[in-house]
C-alpha positions in Angstrom: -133.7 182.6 -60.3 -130.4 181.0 -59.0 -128.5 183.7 -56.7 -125.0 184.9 -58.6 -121.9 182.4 -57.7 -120.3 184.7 -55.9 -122.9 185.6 -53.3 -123.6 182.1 -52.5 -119.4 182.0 -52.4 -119.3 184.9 -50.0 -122.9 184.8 -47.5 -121.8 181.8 -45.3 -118.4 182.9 -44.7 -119.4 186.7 -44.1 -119.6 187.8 -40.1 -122.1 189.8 -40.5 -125.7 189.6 -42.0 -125.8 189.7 -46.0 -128.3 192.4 -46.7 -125.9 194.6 -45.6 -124.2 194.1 -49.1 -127.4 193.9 -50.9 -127.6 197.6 -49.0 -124.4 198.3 -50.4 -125.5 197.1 -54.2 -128.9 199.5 -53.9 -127.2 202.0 -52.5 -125.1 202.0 -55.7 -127.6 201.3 -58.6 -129.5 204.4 -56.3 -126.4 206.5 -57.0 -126.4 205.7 -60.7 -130.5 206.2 -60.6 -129.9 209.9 -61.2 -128.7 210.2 -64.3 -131.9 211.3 -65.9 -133.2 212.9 -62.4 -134.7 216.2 -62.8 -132.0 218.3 -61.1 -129.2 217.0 -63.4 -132.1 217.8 -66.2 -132.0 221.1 -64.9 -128.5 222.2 -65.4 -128.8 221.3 -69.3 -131.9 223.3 -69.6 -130.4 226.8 -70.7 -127.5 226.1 -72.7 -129.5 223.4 -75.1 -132.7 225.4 -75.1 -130.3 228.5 -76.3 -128.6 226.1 -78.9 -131.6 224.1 -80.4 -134.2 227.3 -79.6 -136.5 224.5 -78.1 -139.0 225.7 -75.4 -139.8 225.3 -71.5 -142.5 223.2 -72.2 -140.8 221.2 -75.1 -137.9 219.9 -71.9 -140.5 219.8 -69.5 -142.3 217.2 -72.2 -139.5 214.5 -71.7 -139.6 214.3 -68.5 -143.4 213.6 -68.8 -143.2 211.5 -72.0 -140.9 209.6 -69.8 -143.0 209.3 -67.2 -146.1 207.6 -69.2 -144.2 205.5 -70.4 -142.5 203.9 -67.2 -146.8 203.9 -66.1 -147.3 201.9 -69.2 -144.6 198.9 -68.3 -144.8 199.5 -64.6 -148.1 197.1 -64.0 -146.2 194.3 -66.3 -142.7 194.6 -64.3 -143.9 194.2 -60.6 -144.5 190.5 -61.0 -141.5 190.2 -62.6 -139.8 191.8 -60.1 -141.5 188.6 -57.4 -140.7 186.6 -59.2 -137.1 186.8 -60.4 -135.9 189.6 -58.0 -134.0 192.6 -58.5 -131.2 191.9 -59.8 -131.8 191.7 -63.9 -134.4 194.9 -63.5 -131.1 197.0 -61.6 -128.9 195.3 -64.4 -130.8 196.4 -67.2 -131.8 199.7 -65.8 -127.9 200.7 -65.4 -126.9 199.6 -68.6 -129.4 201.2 -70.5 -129.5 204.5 -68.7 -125.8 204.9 -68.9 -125.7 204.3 -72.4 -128.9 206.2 -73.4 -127.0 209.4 -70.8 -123.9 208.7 -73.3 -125.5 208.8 -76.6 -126.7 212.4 -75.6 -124.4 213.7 -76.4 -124.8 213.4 -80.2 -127.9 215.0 -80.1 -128.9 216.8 -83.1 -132.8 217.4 -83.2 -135.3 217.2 -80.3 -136.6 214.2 -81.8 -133.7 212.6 -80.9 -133.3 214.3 -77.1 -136.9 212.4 -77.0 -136.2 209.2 -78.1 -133.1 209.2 -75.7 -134.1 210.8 -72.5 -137.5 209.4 -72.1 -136.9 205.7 -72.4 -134.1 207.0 -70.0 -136.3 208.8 -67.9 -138.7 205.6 -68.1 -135.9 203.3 -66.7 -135.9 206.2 -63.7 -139.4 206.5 -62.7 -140.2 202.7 -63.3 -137.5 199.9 -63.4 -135.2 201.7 -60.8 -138.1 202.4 -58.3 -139.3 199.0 -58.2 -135.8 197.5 -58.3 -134.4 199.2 -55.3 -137.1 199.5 -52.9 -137.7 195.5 -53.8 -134.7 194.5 -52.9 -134.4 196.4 -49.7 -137.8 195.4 -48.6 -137.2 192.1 -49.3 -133.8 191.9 -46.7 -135.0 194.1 -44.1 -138.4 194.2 -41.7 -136.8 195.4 -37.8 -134.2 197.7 -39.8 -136.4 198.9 -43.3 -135.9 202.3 -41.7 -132.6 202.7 -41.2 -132.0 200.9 -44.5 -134.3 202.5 -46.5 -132.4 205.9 -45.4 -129.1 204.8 -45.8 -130.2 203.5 -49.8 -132.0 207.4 -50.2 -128.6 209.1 -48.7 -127.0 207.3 -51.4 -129.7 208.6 -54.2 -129.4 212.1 -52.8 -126.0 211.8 -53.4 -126.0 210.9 -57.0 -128.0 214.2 -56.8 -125.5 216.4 -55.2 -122.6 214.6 -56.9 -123.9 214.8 -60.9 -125.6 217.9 -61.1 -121.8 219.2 -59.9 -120.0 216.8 -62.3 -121.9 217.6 -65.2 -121.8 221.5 -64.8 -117.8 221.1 -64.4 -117.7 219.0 -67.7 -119.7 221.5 -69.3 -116.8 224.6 -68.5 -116.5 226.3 -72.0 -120.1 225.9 -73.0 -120.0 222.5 -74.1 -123.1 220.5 -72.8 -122.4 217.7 -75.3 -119.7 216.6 -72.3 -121.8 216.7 -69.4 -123.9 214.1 -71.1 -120.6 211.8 -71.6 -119.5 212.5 -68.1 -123.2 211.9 -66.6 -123.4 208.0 -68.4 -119.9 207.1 -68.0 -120.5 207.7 -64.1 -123.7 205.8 -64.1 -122.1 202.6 -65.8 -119.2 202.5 -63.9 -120.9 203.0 -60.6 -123.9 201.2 -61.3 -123.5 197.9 -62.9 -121.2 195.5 -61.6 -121.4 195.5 -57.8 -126.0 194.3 -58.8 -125.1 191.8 -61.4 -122.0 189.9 -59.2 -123.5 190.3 -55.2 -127.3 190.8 -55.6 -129.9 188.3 -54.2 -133.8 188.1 -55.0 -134.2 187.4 -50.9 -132.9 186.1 -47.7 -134.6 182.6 -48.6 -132.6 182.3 -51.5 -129.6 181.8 -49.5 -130.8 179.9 -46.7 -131.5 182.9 -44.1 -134.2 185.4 -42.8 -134.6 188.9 -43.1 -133.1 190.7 -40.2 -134.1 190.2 -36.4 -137.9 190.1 -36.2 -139.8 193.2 -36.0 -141.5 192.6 -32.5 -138.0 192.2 -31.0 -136.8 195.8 -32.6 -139.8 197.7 -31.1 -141.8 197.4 -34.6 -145.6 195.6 -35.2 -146.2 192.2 -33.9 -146.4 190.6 -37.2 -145.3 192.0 -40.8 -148.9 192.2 -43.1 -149.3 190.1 -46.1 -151.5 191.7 -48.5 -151.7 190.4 -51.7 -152.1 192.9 -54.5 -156.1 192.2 -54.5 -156.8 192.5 -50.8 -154.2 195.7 -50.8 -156.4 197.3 -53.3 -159.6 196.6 -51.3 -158.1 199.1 -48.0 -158.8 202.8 -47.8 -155.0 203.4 -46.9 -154.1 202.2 -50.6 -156.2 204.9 -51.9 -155.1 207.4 -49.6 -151.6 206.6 -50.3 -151.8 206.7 -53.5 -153.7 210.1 -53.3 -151.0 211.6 -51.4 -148.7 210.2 -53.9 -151.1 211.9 -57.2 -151.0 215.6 -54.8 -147.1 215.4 -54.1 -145.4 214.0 -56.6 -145.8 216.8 -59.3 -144.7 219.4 -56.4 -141.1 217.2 -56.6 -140.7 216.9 -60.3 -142.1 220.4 -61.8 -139.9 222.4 -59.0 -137.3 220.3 -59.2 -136.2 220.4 -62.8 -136.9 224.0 -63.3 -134.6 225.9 -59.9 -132.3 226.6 -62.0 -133.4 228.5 -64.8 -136.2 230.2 -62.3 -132.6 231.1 -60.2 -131.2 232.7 -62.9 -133.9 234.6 -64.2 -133.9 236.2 -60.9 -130.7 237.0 -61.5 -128.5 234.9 -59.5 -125.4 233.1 -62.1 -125.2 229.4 -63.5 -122.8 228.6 -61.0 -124.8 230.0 -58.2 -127.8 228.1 -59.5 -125.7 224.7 -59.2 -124.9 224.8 -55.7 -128.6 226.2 -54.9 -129.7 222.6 -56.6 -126.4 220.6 -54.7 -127.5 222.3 -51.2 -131.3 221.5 -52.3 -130.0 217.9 -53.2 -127.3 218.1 -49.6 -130.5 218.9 -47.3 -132.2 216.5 -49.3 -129.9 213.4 -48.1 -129.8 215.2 -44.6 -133.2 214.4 -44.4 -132.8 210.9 -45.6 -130.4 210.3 -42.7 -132.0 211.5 -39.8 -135.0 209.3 -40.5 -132.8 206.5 -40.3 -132.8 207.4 -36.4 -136.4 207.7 -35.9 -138.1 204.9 -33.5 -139.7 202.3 -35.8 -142.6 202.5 -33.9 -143.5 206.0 -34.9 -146.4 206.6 -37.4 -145.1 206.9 -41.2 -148.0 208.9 -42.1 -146.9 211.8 -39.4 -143.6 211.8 -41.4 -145.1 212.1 -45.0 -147.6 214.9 -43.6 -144.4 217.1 -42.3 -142.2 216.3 -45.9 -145.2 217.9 -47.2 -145.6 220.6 -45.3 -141.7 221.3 -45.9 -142.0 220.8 -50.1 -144.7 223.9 -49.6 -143.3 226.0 -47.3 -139.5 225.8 -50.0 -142.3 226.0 -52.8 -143.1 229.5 -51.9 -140.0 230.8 -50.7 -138.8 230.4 -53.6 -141.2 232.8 -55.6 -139.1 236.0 -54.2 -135.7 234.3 -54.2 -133.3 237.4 -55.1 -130.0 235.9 -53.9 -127.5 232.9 -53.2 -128.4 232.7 -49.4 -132.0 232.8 -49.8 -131.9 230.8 -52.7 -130.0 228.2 -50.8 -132.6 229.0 -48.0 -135.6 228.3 -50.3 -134.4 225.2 -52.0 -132.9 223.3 -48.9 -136.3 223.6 -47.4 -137.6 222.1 -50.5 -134.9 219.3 -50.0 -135.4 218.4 -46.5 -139.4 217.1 -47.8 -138.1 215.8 -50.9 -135.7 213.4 -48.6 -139.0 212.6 -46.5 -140.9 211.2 -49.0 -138.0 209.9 -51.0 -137.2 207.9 -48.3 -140.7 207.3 -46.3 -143.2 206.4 -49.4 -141.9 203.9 -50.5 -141.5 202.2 -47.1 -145.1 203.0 -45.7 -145.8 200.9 -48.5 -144.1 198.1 -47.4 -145.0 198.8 -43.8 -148.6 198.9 -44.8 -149.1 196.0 -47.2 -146.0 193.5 -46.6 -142.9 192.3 -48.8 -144.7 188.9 -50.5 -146.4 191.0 -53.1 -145.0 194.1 -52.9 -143.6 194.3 -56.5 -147.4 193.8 -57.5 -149.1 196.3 -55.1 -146.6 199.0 -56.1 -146.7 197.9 -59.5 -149.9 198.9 -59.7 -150.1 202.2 -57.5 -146.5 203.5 -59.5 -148.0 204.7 -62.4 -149.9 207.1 -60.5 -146.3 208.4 -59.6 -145.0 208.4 -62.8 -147.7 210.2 -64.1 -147.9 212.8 -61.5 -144.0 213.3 -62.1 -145.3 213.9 -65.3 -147.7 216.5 -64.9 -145.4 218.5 -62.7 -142.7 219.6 -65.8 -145.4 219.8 -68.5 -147.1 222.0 -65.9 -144.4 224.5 -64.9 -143.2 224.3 -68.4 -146.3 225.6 -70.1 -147.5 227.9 -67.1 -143.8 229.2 -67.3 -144.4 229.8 -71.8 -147.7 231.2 -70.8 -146.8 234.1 -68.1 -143.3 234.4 -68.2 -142.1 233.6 -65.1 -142.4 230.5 -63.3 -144.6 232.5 -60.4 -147.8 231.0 -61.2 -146.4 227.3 -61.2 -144.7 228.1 -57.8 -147.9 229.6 -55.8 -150.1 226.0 -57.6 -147.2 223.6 -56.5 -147.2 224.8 -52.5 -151.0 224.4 -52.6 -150.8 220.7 -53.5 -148.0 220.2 -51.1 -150.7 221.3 -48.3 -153.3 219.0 -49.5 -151.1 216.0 -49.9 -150.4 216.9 -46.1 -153.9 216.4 -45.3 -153.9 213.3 -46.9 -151.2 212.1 -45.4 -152.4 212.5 -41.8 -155.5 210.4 -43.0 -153.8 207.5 -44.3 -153.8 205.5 -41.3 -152.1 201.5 -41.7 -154.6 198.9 -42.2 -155.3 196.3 -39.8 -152.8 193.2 -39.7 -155.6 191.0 -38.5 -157.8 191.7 -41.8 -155.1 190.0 -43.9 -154.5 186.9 -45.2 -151.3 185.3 -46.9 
């Protein structure tokens, strides 16, 4: 796929390296990502379960409807993805999120808040995974981490930013604008800056990725796994087992602070900045492993975010105030920026950037669908008991043993690979 006009216009006269503004494009289609995240989910929760009389688990059931759904077409858009690049998959994924956020609005019957938020929620947990950590992979080898921060500052900030922007255009009681404010902010953030500057990879414009990886302190040579001889290692399974034990610890906390915050008492607006600090220490996180030495173990990382995601898990069982609620969840947030920001490049640390739309193409649906589990299983434990206690005490034990899997999943030998 030919690079857009303008990028070719603009790389040989830039002074500086152009996957700096491929950075800047991800860092924006991440932004606009988090329309249908969990924690903007969350702040829509009580006023339309109040309105429509729906239940815990029949919210929680988008977000994992969603979630199969983006593991269905997951397999089939990894090769696409190598093939063609990022760009159309970030294109498509904006435009169709923003509008589906949007049409929200006019919701009238959960059928409809279905049909809506999951392909919308698919776009999140498929498309706009593979898209951005494609295209940064693809630019950056020496500097992946410091990249791949920077892009997940710039999701966490969508996270801070819309659960905020949608509570203030709900003042009054009217969730119908939140939606309307949520899509409108996704478009016009999203869109244009992917489809006018973004490039498939450095080759397509003549250059490299950044400065080699042996001169920035990194592995002698970057690994080139197909998606065949990936498969084949023990630290594909062990990723992907950390991925199954962690992932429903993120979603099924995540989208239900809120109403667990204000059933212990604490107000709506006190249960939005709870979920913006969550989202603040979140992208805190994010940055400051940007300044780790490349050269560290990835695996030591994921094995401390998890250990973190437990530890805010539990704490927030007895939360009783702002402070300890901000406390609680901004423990949570500093593992949800670790893994945020460190799975998806231990991937392409482990396995290499030639194939890695088809290797994660392949181990993303086991994301998705653990995403999925998590809501469905703090929704229903939540019907069932009455409090969200139960789902609190399960989620911090699977944080523990996703830790142990973590410090397991050791990279697999360069020399065993072939290109």
């Amino acid at each position: 796929m030919q690079p857009p006009f303008l990028s070719r216009l603009l790389a040989p006269r830039l002074p500086f390296f152009y996957g700096w503004v491929v950075l800047g494009c991800v860092c924006l289609a991440g932004f606009a990502r988090q329309g249908p995240a969990v924690a903007v989910l969350s702040v829509f929760v009580t006023p339309m379960t109040h309105e429509f009389g729906w239940s815990r688990t029949a919210m929680g059931g988008a977000v994992s409807l969603g979630g199969l759904l983006a593991a269905i077409v997951s397999p089939v858009i990894g090769p696409v993805l190598d093939r063609r690049g990022a760009r159309l998959v970030l294109c498509l994924a904006v435009l169709t999120t923003g509008l589906a956020a949007m049409a929200l609005s006019l919701t009238q019957s959960l059928v409809m808040f279905y049909l809506l938020f999951c392909f919308a929620r698919m776009n999140w947990a498929g498309p706009f995974e593979l898209g951005l950590y494609g295209a940064l992979n693809n630019w950056f080898v020496a500097r992946r981490v410091r990249a791949t921060s920077i892009a997940t500052l710039a999701q966490m900030s969508g996270l801070v930013t819309l659960p905020f922007l949608a509570q203030i255009a709900m003042q009054g009681g009217d969730w119908r604008a939140g939606w309307l404010a949520v899509g409108a902010t996704v478009l016009v953030v999203g869109f244009l800056p992917c489809w006018l500057l973004l490039v498939r990879r450095p080759e397509d414009l003549g250059l490299q990725p950044d400065r080699s990886v042996a001169a920035a302190g990194g592995p002698a040579a970057e690994p080139r796994f197909n998606r065949s001889q990936a498969m084949r290692t023990q630290a594909f399974w062990l990723l992907s087992l950390y991925t199954v034990l962690v992932y429903p610890v993120q979603a099924g906390v995540s989208l239900y602070q809120a109403p667990h915050l204000i059933e212990r008492g604490l107000s709506p607006i006190a249960a939005a900045t709870v979920i913006s600090f969550f989202s603040a220490m979140s992208a805190l996180a994010s940055f400051g492993i940007g300044f780790l030495p490349r050269h560290w173990p990835v695996r030591h990382g994921l094995m401390l975010a998890a250990l973190l995601m437990g530890t805010g898990a539990f704490a927030l069982i007895g939360v009783g105030s702002l402070p300890a609620g901000c406390l609680a969840a901004g423990t949570f947030g500093l593992g949800i920026g670790g893994i945020m920001t460190l799975l998806p490049m231990a991937w392409a640390d482990y396995f290499g950037r030639e194939s890695y739309g088809a290797i994660r193409g392949v181990a993303l649906p086991l994301q998705v669908l653990a995403q999925a589990a998590g809501p469905l299983l703090s929704g229903t434990l939540r019907d069932w008991s009455g409090s969200y206690f139960d789902s609190l005490v399960l989620f911090g034990i699977l944080a523990v043993l996703a830790a142990g899997a973590a410090l397991t999943a050791r990279a697999p030998a360069v020399a065993a690979t072939s290109s």
